[in-house]
Structures are given as C-alpha cells and as structure tokens.
N, C-alpha and C positions, 0 to 999 in steps of 0.2 A: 511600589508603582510610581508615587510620586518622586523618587529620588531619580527612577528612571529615566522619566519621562522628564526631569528638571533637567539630566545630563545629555536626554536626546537632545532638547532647544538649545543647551548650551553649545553640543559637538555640530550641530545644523547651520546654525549660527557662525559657526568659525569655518564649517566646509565650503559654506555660500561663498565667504570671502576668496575663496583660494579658487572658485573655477568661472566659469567664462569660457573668451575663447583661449583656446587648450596651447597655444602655441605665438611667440611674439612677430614668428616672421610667416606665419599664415592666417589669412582671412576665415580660414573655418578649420574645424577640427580635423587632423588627418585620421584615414580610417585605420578601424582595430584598436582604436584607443577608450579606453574605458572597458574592452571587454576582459575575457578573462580567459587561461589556459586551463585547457581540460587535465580533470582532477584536482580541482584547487577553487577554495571557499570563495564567496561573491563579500564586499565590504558593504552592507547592507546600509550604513550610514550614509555611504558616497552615493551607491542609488537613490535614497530618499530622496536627497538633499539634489541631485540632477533631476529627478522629476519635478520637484519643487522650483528646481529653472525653469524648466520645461513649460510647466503648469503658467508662473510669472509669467513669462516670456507669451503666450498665448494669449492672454486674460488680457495685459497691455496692447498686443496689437488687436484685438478683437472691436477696440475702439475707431481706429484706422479709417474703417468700411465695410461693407456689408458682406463680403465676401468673404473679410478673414474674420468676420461675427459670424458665418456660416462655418465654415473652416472650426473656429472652435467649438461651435453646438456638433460638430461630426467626432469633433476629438472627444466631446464628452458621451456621449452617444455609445460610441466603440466597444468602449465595455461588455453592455449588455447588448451591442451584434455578438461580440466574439460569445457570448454564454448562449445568445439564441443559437449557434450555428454548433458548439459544442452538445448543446442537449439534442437537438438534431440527428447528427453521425453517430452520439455516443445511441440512442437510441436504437437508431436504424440499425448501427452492427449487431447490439446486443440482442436483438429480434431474430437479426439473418444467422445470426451463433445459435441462437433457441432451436429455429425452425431447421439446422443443418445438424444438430448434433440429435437432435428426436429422429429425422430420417437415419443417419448413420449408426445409430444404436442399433435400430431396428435391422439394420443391413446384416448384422453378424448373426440374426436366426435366419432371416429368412428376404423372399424379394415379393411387391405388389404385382402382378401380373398385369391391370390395366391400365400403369404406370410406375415407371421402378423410382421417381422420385418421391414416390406418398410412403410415408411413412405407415406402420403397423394400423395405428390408428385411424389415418385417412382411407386408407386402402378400404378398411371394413366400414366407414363411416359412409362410402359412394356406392356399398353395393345392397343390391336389393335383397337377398336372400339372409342376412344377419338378422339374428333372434336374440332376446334381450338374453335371453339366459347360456348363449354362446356367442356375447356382444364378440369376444377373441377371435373368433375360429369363421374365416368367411371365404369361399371358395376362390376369391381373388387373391390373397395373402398364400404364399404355400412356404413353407420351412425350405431350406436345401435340399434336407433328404427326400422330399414330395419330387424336387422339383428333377434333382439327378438321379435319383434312381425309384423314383416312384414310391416309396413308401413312408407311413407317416408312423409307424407305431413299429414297434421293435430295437433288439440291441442294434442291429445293422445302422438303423434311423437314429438314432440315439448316439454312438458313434460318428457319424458323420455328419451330426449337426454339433457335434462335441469339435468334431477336427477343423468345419468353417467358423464356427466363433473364435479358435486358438487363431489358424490363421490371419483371417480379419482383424482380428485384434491387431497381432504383428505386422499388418502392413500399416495402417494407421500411428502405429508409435513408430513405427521404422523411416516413415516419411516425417512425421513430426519432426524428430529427432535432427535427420539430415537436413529439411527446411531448416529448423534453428542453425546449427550448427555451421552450412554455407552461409546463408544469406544473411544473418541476425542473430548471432550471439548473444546480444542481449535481451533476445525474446524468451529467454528459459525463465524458470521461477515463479514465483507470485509477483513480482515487480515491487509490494510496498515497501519491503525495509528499503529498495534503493529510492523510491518515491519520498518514501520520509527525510533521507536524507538530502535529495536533490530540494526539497524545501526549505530544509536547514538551511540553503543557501551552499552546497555544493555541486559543483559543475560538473555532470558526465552527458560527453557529447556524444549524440549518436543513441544516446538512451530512448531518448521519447522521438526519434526520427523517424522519416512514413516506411523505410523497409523495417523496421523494428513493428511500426503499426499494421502494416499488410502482413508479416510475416507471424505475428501474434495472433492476428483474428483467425488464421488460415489454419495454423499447427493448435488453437485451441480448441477448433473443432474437431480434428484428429484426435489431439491426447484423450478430449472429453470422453469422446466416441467410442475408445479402445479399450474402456473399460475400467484403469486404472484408477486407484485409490486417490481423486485429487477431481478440484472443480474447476467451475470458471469462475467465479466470482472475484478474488483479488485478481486475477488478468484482466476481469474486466474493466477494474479501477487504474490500470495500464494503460489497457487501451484508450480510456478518456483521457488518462492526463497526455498523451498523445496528440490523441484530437486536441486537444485545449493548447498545446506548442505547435502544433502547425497551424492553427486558425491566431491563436497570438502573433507570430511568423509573419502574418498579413497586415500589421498595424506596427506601426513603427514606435507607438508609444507602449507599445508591449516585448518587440523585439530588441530592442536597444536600449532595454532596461531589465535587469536581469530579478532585481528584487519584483516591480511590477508583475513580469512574468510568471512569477510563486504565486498571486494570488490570482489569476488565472490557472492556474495548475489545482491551488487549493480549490478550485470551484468544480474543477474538472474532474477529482477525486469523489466529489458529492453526488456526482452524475451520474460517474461508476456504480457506485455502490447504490442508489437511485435504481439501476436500470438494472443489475447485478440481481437485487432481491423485489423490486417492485416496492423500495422504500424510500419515497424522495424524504423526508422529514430525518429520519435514521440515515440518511446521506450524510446529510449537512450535517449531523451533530457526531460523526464517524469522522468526516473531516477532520470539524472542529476537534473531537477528543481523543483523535487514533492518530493523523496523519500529518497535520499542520503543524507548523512553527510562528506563525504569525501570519494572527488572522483578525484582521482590523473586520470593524461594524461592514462598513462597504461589503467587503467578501464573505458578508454574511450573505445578505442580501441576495449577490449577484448568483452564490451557491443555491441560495433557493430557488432563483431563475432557472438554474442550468436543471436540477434536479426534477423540475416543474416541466419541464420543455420535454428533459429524457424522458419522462415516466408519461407526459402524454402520448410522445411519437410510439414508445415503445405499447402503449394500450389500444394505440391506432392500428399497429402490426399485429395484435391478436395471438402470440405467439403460440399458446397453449389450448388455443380455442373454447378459453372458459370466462371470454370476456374480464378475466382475473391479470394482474400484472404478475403474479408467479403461480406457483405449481401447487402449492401446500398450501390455498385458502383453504383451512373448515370453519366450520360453523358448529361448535356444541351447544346439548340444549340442557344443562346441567350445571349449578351453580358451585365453585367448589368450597370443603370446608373448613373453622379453623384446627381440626386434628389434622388433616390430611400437608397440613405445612412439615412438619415432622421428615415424612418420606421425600417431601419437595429437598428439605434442606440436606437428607441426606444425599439427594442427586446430588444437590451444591458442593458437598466435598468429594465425592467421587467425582464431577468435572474440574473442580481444583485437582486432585490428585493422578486425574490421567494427564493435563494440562502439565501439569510437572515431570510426569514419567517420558509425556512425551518431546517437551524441549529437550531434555536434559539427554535423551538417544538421540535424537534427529544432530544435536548437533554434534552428537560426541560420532555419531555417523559423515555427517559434511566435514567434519575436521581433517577424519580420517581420509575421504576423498581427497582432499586437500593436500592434504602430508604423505600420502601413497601412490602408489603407481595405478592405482584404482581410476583417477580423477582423467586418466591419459585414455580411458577407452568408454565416454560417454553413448558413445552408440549404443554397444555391447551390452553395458550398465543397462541402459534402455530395454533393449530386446530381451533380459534374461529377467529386469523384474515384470515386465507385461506378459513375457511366457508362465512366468511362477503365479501371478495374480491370475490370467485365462484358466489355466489349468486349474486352481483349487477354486475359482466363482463360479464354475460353469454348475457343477454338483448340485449346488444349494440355491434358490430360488431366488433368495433376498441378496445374494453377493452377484446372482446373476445379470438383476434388472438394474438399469443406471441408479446410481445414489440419488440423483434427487427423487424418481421414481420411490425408490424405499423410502425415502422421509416421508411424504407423501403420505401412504401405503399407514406408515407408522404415525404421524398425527393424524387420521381418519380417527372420525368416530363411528363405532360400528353399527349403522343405517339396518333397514327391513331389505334393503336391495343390494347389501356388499356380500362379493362372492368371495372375500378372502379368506385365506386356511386363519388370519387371526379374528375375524368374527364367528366361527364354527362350533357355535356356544349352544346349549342342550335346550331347546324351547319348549316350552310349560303349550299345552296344547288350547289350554283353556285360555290362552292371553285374549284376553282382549281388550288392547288398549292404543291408541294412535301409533301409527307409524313413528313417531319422531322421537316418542318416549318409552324406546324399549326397558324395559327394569332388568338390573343386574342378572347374570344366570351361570348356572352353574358352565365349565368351560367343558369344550368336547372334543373330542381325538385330537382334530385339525390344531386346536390351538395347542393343547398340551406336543405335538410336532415341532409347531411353528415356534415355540419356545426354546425346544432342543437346537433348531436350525438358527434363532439368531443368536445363542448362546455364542453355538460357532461360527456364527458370522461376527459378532462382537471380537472375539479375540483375533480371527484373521484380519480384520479393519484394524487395529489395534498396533497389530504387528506391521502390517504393508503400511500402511499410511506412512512410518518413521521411515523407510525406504524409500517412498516413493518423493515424496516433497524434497527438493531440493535437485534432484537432479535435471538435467539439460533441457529441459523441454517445460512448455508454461505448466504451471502446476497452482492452485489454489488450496486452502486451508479450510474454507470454511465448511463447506459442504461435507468433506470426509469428519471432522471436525462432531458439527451438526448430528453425523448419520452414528456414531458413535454416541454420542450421548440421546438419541432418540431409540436407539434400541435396549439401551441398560433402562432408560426411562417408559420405553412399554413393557421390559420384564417385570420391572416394580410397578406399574400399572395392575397391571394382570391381577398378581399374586396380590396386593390392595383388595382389588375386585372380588377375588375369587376368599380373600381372608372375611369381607364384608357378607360375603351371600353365607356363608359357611357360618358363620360367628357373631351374626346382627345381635345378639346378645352381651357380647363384652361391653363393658363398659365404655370403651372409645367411641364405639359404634350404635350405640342405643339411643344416641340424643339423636343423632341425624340419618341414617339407614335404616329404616323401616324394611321388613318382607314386603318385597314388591314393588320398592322402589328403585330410580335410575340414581344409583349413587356415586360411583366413581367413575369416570371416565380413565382410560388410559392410553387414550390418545394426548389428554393436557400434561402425564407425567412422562410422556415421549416430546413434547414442546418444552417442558419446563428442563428435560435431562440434555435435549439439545442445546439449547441456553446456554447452563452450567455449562457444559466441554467447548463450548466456543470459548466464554468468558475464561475458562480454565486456560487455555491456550493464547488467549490472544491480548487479556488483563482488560478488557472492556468492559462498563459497565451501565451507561446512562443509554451509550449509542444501543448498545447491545438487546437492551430489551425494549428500547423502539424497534428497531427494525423488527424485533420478532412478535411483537401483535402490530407492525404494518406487515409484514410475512401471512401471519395467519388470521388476521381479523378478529383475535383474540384480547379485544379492549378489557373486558372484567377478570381480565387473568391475570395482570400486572403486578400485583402484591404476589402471587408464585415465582414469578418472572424476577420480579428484581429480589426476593428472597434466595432465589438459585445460584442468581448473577453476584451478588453480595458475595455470599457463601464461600461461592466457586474462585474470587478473587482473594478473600479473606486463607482461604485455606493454601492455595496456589503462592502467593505471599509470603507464606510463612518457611517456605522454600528455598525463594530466588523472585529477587523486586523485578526479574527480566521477563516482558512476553517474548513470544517466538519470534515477532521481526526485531526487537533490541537485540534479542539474541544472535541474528542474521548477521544486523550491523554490527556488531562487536569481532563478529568470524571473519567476518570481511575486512574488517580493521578502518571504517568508513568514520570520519571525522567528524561523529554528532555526538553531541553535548545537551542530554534529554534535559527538559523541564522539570522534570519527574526527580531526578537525580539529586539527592542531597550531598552535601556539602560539609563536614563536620570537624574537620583538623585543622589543628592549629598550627596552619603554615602559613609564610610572609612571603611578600611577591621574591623578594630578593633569594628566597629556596628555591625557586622556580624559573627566575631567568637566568638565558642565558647571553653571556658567556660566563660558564662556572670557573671556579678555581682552577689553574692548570690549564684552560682551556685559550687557546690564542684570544685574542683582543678582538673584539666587536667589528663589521667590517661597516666603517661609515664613509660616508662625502661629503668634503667640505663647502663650506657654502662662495665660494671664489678662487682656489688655488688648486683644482684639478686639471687637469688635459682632460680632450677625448679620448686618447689614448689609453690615459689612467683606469679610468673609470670602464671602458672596454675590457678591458686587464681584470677591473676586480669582478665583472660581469663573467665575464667566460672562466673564471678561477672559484667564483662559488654559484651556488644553486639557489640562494637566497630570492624570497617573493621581490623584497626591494630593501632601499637603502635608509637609514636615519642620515639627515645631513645635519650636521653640528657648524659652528663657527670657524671654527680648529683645534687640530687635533691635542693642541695645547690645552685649552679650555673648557672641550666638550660641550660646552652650550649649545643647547637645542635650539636649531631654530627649523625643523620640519620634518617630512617624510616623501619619500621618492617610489615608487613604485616599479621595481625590476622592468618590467612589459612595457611600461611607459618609457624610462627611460630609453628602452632597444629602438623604440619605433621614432623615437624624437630625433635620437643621433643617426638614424636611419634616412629619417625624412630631411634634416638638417644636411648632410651630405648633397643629396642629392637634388635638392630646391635651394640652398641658400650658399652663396659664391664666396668663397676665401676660407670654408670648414675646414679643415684640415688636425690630423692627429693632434699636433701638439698645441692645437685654440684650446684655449682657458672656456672651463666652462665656470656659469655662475648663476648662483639662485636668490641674489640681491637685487632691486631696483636698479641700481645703478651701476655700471661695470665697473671693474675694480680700474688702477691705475695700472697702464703698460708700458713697456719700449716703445717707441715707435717704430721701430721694423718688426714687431709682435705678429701671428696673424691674425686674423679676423675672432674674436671671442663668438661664445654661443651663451645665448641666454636663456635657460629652461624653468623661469621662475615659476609660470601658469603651470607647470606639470607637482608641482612641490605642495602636498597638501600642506595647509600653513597649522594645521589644525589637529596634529595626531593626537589619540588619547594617551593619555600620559599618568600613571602612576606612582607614588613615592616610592621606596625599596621597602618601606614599613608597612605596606597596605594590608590586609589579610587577606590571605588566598579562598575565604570562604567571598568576600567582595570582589575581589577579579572574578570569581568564577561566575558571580551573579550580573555583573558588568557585560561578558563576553556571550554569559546566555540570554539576558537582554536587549543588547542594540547591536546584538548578531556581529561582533570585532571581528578582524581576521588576526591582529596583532597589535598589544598594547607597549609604549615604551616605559621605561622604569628610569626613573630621574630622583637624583636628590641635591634641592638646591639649583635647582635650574640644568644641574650637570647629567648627562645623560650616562645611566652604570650599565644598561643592558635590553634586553627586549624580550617582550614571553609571547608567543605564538599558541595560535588556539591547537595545534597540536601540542605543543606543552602543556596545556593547560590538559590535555586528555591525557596525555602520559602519567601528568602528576598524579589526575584523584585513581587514573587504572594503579598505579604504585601503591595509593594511599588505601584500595581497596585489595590490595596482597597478590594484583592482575599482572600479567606480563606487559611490561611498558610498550615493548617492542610493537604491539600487535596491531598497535595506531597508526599506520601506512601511510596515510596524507595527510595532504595539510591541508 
C-alpha cells in the first residue's frame, strides 16, 4: 500500500505538470477532450490528478468573494445532493417494482372484482365477509374459471385456470423480451458483471442511460411477474447505478470526470442492494466487497447516505404492508445449538457444490449461445423457456407461488395460526403450553406431501434457473439462488426435527432436547441453506450474511450464518477461484483485472511488451520533425489508443505520451481556429519551435496535450509488479524503457492476455482494451 500510494504522489505530481489549459492557441479547453471512446478503459491517474485541478482551482478563488466562497460550499455540498436524490428514485422504483409485481403475480390466477388493480391480498384485505380461517378465499377475488365460466372446483376449473397462468405468463415474458430487445439491449441480464466492470474504469455508453433505466424498471416487472426462475434484486443494483449516472449528469463535477463518476456509481450500487433486500448496512459492505474497484473513506460515507435515504423512502412506501422493508422478516423463539452446527455446515457444502454445478452449466450454456445459431432467436429462446417453466410450476404449489413468496413460506416458523401443508404437524391434545412455544411434534400427512412437492421443486429450480439467467431479458440471481438452498435447507430442517422428537434419547440429542421441548426450528436451516447457495454462487461472504439477518431479523443466528457462508465459499473454492459475475466477465471478454487475482510466474515486462520479435517497430512521434500530414497517416493506418513521442527516431529517448483522441481533436480544432495549419506544418511537442526555412508554413504546437509524465517501466521489471502497478492506480498503458530508451509499450489488455495465457486460458477471449 505504501509503495502504491508513494508511486500515486509521484505520477500526480508529474500529471499536474503536464495539464492546464489543454491547448497553446485556445483560451479554454476544446470540447470532448479528456473524454473517452466507448469501449475503452478511463486513465484513472489523469482523472485524479484533473480533479485535484479542479478542487485547486476552486479552493483559490473561493478567496475572491463571497459568491465564489458560495460557489464552492455548493461544489462541495453536491455530493451528498446527488446521494440524497439517488436514494430517493432508487427507493421510490424499488417500491413501485414491489407493489407491480405483487398485483401481476396475482393476475395469472385470478382478478379483484371491486378493483382489478389490488392485488390477491388487498382485494380480501377491503372486504367485509373474509374469515380468519379462509383469510385466501373472499367473494371479491374470483379465479378465471369463476369468472369465465362459472365454476370454481372441478377438472374443467382446473384446466382453465391451468391455460390463464400459461398464457399470462407468455404475454409478460413476450413483452419483456420485445421491450429489451427494441428499445434497450442492454437492459437484459443482471447488470453487475457489466457494473463491476464499468467500475473498473471501463467505458460502455448507453449502459446506465434513462431508456436503459425506464426500459429495466418496466420489463422487470414483466419477467418478475411471469413466473420464471430469476429475481429482481441484481436489476435492482442496475437500476440505481442508473439513477446515480443521470443525477451525476447534473453536476459537472461528476460529469466530466469520469473516475469521480465510479464513486457515485459505487454508492449507487449500496442503494440497490439497500432497497433490493431492505439491507442498507449489507449494501454498503456488498459494494465495498462484490462490486467496487476503488472505494476511498468518502464513498463510504456517502454509500451509507444513499443506502439510509433508499431504505427510508422505500419503508415510507410500505410495499409489503408489514411495516417491514422485505418479505421474509421472522422472528424465532428458539435458541440454536452447538450439535446442530454439523447439519448447518453440511448445507455449507451443498451451497458450495450447487454454486459450482451451477456456474460451470450456465456458462457452458451462454458460451453456447454465443458460438450457435441459438443466440440469433432471443425472443423464441424467451417464449419456449417461460412455456417449459408455466407448464411444469403450475402442478406444484411451491413452483407455483412467486419465489420470494416460497422463501417466505420456507423461513416461517411454524406459529399456532399457520395454515401451511409445512406446519401440518400431529398435535398432542393435552398441550398446553403458550402460543409462541409450540414443542417439537411428530410431522402429519401435509408435511410428509409437502416434502415429496419440494423435493421436485428443488430439482426443477435446479435445472431452470441454469436456463433461465443469462438470456435477453433482466434476470437476477439471487432470489432463485436463495429459493434453492431454502428448500434443501427446510428438508434438512424437518428430518433434524423429526430425528429429535423420534430419538431425544441419542446421545447428540440428550443434552439439549428434552420431550416436550421447542428444539429445532427448521425454518433457521431454510435461512442458513439460503445463505450457503447464494455464497456458493456468488463467493460472498462478510456482505452476505449481513444482508441476511438484516433480511430476516435474525441477529443471534450469525455464527450458523457465517458457518454456512465460510463453508459454501471454502468448498465452491476448491473448484474454480470464479463467482458467477467473473465468470460473466470473462465470457464477455470485458477488460477487468480482479483484485482477487493472484499473480505467480515468473515473467519480465520485456515477455509481455509489445512490439515482440518479428513484429514491425513500435509506432511513435517525434517530438519536432513530423508534419500534420504524418501523423494523420499514422493515425488512420493504425488503431492504437495513442502515441509514445521519443526525441528521434535515432535515439528513442522518451520524452512523453500522446493520446490518440487528443491528438484527432487538437489537429481537428487547429485547422479549423488557428490560420497558416496546413498538412505539411511541423508539428512539435518542445517549448520552443524548432528552427525553419522561411517560406516554411505556420508550425503547430501540441505540447499541453503531451503527458510529460507516463509511467515507465525497465524491460527487467517482473510482471508479478506490473500487474500490481496496473491493478493499483487503475494504468491503461505502461511504457518499457531501458536506459532512458524507450523498447516497447504493454497495455492493460496485454497484461490480461498474459496471466489468461499463464492460467492455460485462451488469450483471444480478452476483446478490449
């Protein structure tokens, strides 16, 4: 850290030197300079070190007068507007997403009769005639089949409430689908692997734009709605960091700085996930340990603001009407114990081991998309897996009701007042004992059922889920995720339960299960098995069991929690070092260079730059004896970000760096504002122009464009320190000098090619730079 941060103040130090105003024959900067071409990494140094003008430049005139001492109390202010107005929106959607996709669940059985927008639950909540013990069943709610042809019982009725769910389903994914697809291509997915990346400091425009953000909020209600194996919750961390680029958009000290920008985005991502699960604390620290690349003290802070703002608006909106920020608050009244860690840690490795079964399909499924003629008919793809999922969910109870519904359902603890087929337990007649402390009981029809039913809903989730994530339409991870390891984790619940009432005599069971006591719950190993298959999937672990006792309110459960989480990561690990969005980003061939990543061979910059053996000579610019011409020539003849300019070409001596984009817009702007430009002007990046004829024309002088200051490497360096160099102060390109002479140049896609080489990976699949 300190070598780091000694080589930040050194390269800051020598940036400062090199900018100013940007140009000798304009009074202010011309525009589009300093930004950056879509698909292509941000120079994270150059942004510092411009905000750090910025900031100067402020601070000095703030002395002036009072106005521009106001002026800068607004500059600094900004900030934490853009996170108040962030947690705001990111809030209010996440609400109006809750309260649209509860009514449109409901739409596929049935419609409210004294208003078609109340969903199941409100419909029976406004009417008078509902009886606690048919809280479901109220003459205002009527099914399809009540409503088309009169009947509520029978095959006919059963049939035709079978054909409106397939239906309905398919128009919801069929509109989703086509929304993305016209309007917003890049609203399909879960959004983070591209999120993590656009952190890292690469550029994809149009990504977090407001038809990207209307077109997301719109189709994730649809997909959610339809049924299909996938959530909202990573769209939702989309959708924020959205909000957080258009309300950045509005401040110039955020828009015209593209590194700033990230940590607006980083705060935006804590909102999401904030409003996502009703966990601002497990936001921030999912940021901080899932999503970010660089995340200074400040963007802690401000992340906790944003996530504080979301979680209030969205408790103001009430979504669920249980005064709760999510869906699965319970409350157990049962402490757990230290034998019962055992079955905890075995969940830990079955969510490591489904976490591995299922990167390792989903992407050998997306590859395939990819490489096939498959990838060409996303609609189709759409329609035929929502028909296969409608048709095998409708059967079965628990595939039928929305997933977060069944999580729900599945962390309950079984109350004196739950009608569910999983509390359907054989009651002892003589109990009597309070309501809240039912003691363990033998299990009855319903449940030994409802065991067969999620048995097969486990493996149908199992199978659809690797289908369903990744194609065209917004898709989330964690909830399918979640619903999977809360059902393995209430089968092993149960069977706990049911081994303890049976067997209080074993010796595991004697110390702490007395007859007639409330000894296991098996709604905490449906919490704890959820855990696991998140973690297992996704490699998180600090964040991870925050959010889920802020999820469930489940404080004294923590040591289960991060025992599962441990486990699930340790065993998942031993696999493949990749969660599912590295894995994303790797298929995508997207230009991130994890922190995470070790480094271990023994190679030297000079293996790694180029220009290799055999391979044409380096393309550089001399620092006084090019034309416009020239250098136009070498411009439109190669593809390069930008140039090394050296002395000559005699001597190679470094003396700076040019940036392709800069250079276009300078000879661009030069023509066309400053009199005598003409092809064959000398250009020159010295103080002083060189000597000329006098019937010469007019020279151009582009020195302010020339960083004076590029990082520079020997040929001897070891490529385990480049690599920590470029994943440190975020390079886009380092040059390779020995003796002052400049041999080569290695580019942060080089640097990904090499360790994907040096890890047996096809180099190829590294796409950008």
């Amino acid at each position: 850290l300190l070598f780091s941060l000694g080589v930040t103040s050194m390269v800051n130090a020598g940036a400062m030197s090199g900018s100013g105003n940007l140009m000798d024959f304009l009074d202010e900067p011309f525009p589009d300079v300093g930004t950056y071409e879509d698909f292509h990494t941000i120079d994270w140094l150059r942004e510092k070190s411009r905000d750090t003008d910025r900031h100067r430049k402020i601070t000095s005139k703030s002395k002036e007068s009072v106005w521009e001492f106001i002026k800068s109390l607004l500059d600094a202010w900004s900030g934490w507007v853009v996170m108040l107005l962030i947690g705001l929106l990111a809030g209010t959607l996440a609400g109006v997403i809750d309260l649209a996709v509860d009514w449109m669940t409901d739409l596929k059985e049935g419609v409210c009769l004294s208003a078609f927008w109340y969903s199941h639950e409100q419909c029976c909540w406004t009417s008078n005639e509902t009886t606690f013990e048919d809280r479901d069943k109220c003459p205002l709610w009527q099914k399809w089949s009540e409503l088309l042809v009169n009947q509520s019982e029978g095959a006919s009725a059963y049939i035709l409430n079978y054909l409106m769910y397939i239906l309905w389903a398919l128009l919801f994914a069929f509109l989703a689908v086509s929304l993305v697809r016209v309007f917003a291509p890049y609203a399909c997915g879960s959004g983070i692997p591209e999120i993590k990346t656009i952190l890292s400091g690469f550029i994809i425009r149009g990504y977090l734009g407001k038809w990207t953000l209307l077109i997301k909020t719109v189709t994730l209600v649809l997909v959610v709605s339809s049924g299909l194996s996938l959530g909202k919750e990573g769209p939702l961390v989309h959708v924020a960091c959205c909000c957080g680029n258009f309300f950045s958009s509005l401040f110039s000290k955020y828009s015209k700085n593209e590194g700033k920008r990230r940590e607006v985005l980083s705060a935006a991502a804590a909102a999401g996930v904030s409003v996502a699960f009703g966990a601002p604390i497990g936001g921030v620290l999912f940021s901080l340990e899932e999503v970010s690349y660089y995340f200074p003290l400040k963007t802690l802070w401000r992340s906790f603001f944003a996530a504080l703002v979301a979680a209030f608006t969205l408790r103001s909106i009430n979504p669920f009407g249980n005064s709760r920020l999510v869906l699965f608050y319970v409350e157990y009244h049962t402490p757990w114990y230290m034998a019962e860690l055992f079955p905890f840690i075995l969940l830990g490795v079955f969510g490591g081991l489904w976490g591995t079964l299922f990167i390792r399909c989903n992407i050998a499924w997306c590859r395939r998309r990819k490489t096939t003629r498959l990838g060409k008919y996303p609609v189709l793809e759409v329609i035929v897996v929502t028909a296969i999922t409608a048709i095998i969910a409708y059967p079965n109870p628990y595939t039928r009701q929305s997933t977060s519904e069944l999580i729900s359902e599945l962390f309950n603890d079984c109350g004196a007042l739950e009608s569910s087929q999983l509390c359907d337990y054989i009651n002892d007649p003589n109990m009597t004992r309070p309501v809240d402390d039912i003691p363990d009981r033998p299990a009855g029809v319903g449940v030994y059922r409802a065991m067969w039913q999620l048995a097969l809903a486990l493996i149908f989730k199992i199978v659809v889920t690797i289908f369903t994530f990744g194609m065209k339409i917004p898709s989330g991870l964690f909830i399918p995720s979640m619903a999977v390891g809360a059902m393995a984790g209430r089968m092993v619940g149960i069977g706990v339960e049911q081994l303890a009432y049976h067997h209080h005599d074993w010796i595991i069971f004697r110390n702490w299960c007395r007859p007639g006591a409330d000894c296991v719950t098996p709604g905490l190993y449906a919490m704890v098995g959820a855990a696991a298959c998140l973690g297992g999937v996704t490699r998180m672990t600090v964040s991870l069991v925050v959010i889920m006792f802020e999820l469930t309110g489940g404080l004294e459960y923590i040591v289960p929690l991060m025992a599962a989480a441990v486990t699930s990561k340790w065993v998942a690990d031993a696999f493949g070092k990749e969660g599912i969005y590295e894995a994303h980003i790797h298929l995508n061939g997207y230009p991130f260079l994890d922190v995470k990543d070790e480094f271990t061979h023994r190679t030297l910059a000079t293996d790694v730059m180029r220009p290799r053996r055999g391979e044409p000579p380096l393309s550089v610019l001399t620092q006084d004896s090019m034309t416009v011409e020239d250098v136009e020539t070498l411009i439109k003849e190669t593809d390069y970000n930008g140039f090394p300019v050296v002395v000559s070409r005699d001597s190679e001596r470094l003396i700076g760096f040019a940036q392709r984009r800069e250079l276009i817009l300078a000879i661009k702007n030069a023509r066309q504002r400053q009199e005598g430009i003409v092809s064959n002007s000398i250009m020159y990046f010295t103080e002083e122009p060189p000597e000329l004829p006098a019937n010469s024309p007019h020279p151009l002088k582009l020195r302010r464009i020339l960083n004076l200051s590029p990082f520079t490497v020997t040929d001897h360096t070891p490529m385990e320190t480049v690599v920590d160099i470029f994943r440190k102060l975020g390079l886009r390109q380092c040059l390779v000098t020995r003796s002052g002479r400049l041999l080569g140049i290695i580019t942060k896609k080089d640097v990904l090619r090499h360790m994907a080489q040096m890890a047996n990976q096809d180099p190829e699949s590294i796409m950008f730079n």
